[in-house]
C-alpha positions in Angstrom: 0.0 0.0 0.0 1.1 4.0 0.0 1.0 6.1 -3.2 4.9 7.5 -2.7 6.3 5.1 -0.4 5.4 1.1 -0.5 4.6 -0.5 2.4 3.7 -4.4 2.4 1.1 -5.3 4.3 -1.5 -7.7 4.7 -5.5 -7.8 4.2 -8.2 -9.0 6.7 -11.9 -9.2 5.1 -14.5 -10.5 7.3 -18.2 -10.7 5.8 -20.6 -8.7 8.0 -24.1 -10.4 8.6 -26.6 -9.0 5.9 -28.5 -6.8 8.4 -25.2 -4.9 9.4 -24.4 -4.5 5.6 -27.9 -2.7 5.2 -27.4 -1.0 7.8 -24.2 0.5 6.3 -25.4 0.8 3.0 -28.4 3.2 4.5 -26.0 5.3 6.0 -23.7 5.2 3.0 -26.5 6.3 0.9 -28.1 9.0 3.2 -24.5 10.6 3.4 -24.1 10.9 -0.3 -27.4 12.3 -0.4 -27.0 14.8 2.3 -23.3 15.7 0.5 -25.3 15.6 -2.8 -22.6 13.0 -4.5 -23.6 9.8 -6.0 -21.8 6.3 -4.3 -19.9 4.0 -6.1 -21.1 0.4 -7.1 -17.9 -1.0 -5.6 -18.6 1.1 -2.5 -21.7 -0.6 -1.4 -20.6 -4.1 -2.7 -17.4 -3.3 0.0 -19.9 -2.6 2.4 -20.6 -6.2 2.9 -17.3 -6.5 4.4 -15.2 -5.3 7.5 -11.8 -4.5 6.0 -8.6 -3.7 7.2 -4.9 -3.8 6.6 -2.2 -4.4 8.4 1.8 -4.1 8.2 2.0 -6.7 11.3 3.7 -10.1 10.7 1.4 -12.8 10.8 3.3 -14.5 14.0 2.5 -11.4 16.0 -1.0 -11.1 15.1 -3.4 -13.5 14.3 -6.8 -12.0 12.5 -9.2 -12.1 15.4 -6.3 -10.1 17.1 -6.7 -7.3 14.1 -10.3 -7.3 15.0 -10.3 -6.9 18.6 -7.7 -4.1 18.4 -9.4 -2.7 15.4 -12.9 -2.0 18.0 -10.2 -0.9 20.7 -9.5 1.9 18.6 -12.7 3.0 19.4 -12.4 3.0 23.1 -10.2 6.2 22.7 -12.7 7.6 20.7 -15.1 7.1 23.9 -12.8 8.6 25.9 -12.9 11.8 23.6 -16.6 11.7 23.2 -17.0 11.2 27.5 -14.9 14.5 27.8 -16.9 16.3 25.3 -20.6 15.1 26.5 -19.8 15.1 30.0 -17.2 17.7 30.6 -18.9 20.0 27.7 -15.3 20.8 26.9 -16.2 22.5 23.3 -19.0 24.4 24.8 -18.7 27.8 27.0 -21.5 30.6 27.8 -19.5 33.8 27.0 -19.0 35.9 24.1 -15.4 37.2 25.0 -12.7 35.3 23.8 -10.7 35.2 26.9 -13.0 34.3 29.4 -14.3 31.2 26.6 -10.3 30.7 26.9 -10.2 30.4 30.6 -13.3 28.3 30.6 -11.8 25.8 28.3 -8.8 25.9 30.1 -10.6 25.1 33.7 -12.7 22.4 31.6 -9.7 20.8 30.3 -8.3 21.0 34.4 -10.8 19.3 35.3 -11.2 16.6 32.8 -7.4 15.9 33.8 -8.3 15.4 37.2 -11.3 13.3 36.4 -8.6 11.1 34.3 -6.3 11.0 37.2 -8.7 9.8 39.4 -9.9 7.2 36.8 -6.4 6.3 36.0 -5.9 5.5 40.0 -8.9 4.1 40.9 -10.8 2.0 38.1 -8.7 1.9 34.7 -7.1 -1.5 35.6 -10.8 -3.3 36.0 -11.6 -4.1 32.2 -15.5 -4.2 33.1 -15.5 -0.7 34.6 -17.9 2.1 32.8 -16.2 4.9 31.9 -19.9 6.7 31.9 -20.8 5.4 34.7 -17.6 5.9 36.4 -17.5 9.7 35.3 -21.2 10.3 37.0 -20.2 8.7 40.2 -17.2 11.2 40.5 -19.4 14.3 39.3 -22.0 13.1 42.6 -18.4 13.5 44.5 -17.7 17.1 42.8 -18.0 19.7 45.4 -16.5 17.6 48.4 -13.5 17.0 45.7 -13.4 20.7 45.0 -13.9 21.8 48.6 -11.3 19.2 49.7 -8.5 20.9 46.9 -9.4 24.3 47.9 -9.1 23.9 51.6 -5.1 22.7 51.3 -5.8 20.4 53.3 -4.2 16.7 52.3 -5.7 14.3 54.5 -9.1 15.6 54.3 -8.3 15.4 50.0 -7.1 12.1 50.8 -10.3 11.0 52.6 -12.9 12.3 49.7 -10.5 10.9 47.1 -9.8 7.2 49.0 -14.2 7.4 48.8 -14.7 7.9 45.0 -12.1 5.1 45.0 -14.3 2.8 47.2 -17.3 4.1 44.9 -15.7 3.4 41.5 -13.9 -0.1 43.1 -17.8 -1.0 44.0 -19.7 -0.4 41.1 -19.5 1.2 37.4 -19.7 -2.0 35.9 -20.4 -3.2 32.2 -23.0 -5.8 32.6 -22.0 -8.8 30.5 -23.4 -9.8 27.2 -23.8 -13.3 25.3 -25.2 -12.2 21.8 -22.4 -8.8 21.3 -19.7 -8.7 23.6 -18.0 -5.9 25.2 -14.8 -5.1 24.2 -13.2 -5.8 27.3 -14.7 -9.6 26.9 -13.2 -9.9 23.6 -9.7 -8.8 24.7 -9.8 -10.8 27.5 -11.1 -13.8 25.7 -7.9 -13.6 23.4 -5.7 -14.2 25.9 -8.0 -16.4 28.1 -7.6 -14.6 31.3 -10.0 -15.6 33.7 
């Protein structure tokens, strides 16, 4: 592949059951219409697949592999789209540039320490919501804030160490048969119990 420089790789093609290629071909040809182009016979017939290339050897990743990592991918689009819905990061109420500025900034702070607190508490349990995870720590907002902004460490310790009990006890993704999580499929690959 690569127009200037060639790189070899290799092609995974999976069929997608028919309903998920409708699906796609809907949206394929709603999305022309809406940018007022016409779609390519080739496109839709494509649409019957999931595709994707790889420069991986073959020893180091089998095809299921590609495929679990390929939907991981998406997991750090989650993470973008949890900031942005929850944290309103690329939204502010004022006119003047500097105070949308320091509102973005202060988002962005606090996003950080919503990460940090994931990061520490719930990021190494695979069946933890991020969602629900996030909501739990907004119910734990003003104590956090009150805690930072009295400078005092062992009462931020004490409202931190009970988000950290909360996130330890709950936010869990419910398990599913029919579509698994993510988190099941990665941990089916390496069969960790």
């Amino acid at each position: 592949m690569g127009a200037k420089e060639r790189v070899a790789c290799r092609l995974f093609a999976v069929r997608v059951p028919d309903e998920v290629a409708k699906l796609r071909r809907c949206k394929m040809i709603q999305e022309a219409q809406r940018k007022g182009r016409k779609i390519a016979l080739k496109s839709l017939k494509v649409a019957s697949f999931s595709v994707l290339y790889c420069n991986i050897p073959a020893e180091m990743l089998t095809m299921k592999e590609a495929f679990v990592l390929m939907r991981t991918r998406w997991q750090i689009e989650l993470i973008f789209k949890l900031w942005k819905n929850h944290g309103c990061i690329d939204e502010w109420r004022s006119e003047k540039p500097w105070r949308r500025i320091c509102e973005v900034y202060a988002k962005l702070v606090a996003m950080i320490i919503q990460h940090w607190i994931l990061l520490s508490s719930c990021w190494q349990d695979p069946d933890r919501s991020l969602f629900k995870a996030v909501k739990t720590i907004k119910r734990h907002a003003i104590s956090l804030a009150s805690a930072f902004a009295s400078f005092n460490e062992q009462r931020l310790i004490e409202v931190l160490e009970t988000i950290q009990r909360c996130l330890s006890l709950g936010c869990r993704i419910n398990k599913r048969k029919t579509k698994p999580h993510n988190y099941q499929l990665l941990l089916d690959i390496n069969d960790i119990p």
